[in-house]
C-alpha positions as CSV (number, residue, x, y, z in Angstrom):
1,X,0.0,0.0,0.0
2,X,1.1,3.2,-0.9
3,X,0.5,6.5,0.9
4,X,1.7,10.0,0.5
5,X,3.9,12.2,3.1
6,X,0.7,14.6,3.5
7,X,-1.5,12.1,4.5
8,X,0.9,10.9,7.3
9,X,1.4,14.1,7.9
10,X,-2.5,14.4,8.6
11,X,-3.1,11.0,10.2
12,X,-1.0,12.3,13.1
13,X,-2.2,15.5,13.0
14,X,-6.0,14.9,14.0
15,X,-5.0,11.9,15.8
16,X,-3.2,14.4,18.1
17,X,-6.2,16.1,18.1
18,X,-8.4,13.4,19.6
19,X,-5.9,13.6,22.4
20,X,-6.4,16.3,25.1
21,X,-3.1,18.3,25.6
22,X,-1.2,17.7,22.6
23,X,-0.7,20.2,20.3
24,X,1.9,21.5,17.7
25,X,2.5,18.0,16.2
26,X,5.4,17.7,13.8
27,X,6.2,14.6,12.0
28,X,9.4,13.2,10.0
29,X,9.3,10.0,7.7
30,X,11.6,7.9,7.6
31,X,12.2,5.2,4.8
32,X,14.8,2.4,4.9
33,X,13.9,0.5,1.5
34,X,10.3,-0.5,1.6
35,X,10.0,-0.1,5.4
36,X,8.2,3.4,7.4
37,X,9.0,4.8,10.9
38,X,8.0,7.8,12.2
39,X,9.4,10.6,14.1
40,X,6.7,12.9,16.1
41,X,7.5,15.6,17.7
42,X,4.8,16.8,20.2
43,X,4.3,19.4,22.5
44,X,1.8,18.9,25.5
45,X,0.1,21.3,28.0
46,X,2.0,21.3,31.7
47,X,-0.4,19.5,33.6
48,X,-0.5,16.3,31.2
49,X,0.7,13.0,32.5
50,X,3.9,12.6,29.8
51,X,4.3,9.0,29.8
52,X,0.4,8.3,29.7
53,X,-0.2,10.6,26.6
54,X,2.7,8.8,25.0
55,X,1.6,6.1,25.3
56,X,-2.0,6.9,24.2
57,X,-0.9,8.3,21.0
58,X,1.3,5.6,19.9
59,X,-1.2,3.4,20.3
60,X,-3.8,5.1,18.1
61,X,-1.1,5.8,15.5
62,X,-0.1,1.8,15.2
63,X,-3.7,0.7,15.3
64,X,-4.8,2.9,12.4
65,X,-1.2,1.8,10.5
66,X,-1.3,-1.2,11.4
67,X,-5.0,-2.8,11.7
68,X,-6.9,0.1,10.0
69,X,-4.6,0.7,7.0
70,X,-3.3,-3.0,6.4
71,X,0.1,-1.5,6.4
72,X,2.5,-4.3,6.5
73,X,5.9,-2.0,6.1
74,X,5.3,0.2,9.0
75,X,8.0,-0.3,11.8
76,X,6.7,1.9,14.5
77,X,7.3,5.5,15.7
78,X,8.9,7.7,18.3
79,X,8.0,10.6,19.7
């Protein structure tokens, strides 16, 4: 399956959006041959749990990869 920079770009955006206290998302792609992994830079509001919201939104980023999208290339993310 093939998808374009912009749409990852927006997957993450309004996934970060369904998450209360994240905002300014920034994401990199990277490719090693046929294989995807993101880079997600996020900022959150003070009074957020940090390890909880991380945890949150890589878990709604690899379930709409992963199960949602069928992609079998994706490797994972960091943020």
């Amino acid at each position: 399956m093939q998808i374009t920079p912009h749409a990852l770009h927006e997957l993450v955006r309004k996934t970060c959006e369904e998450i209360p206290g994240i905002f300014a998302p920034a994401t990199a792609i990277k490719r090693k041959g046929n294989i995807i992994r993101l880079n997600i830079s996020i900022r959150i509001r003070q009074d957020c749990n940090i390890k909880e919201t991380r945890l949150n939104l890589r878990s709604k980023i690899e379930t709409i990869m992963v199960e949602n999208l069928s992609f079998t290339n994706f490797e994972g993310l960091d943020i």
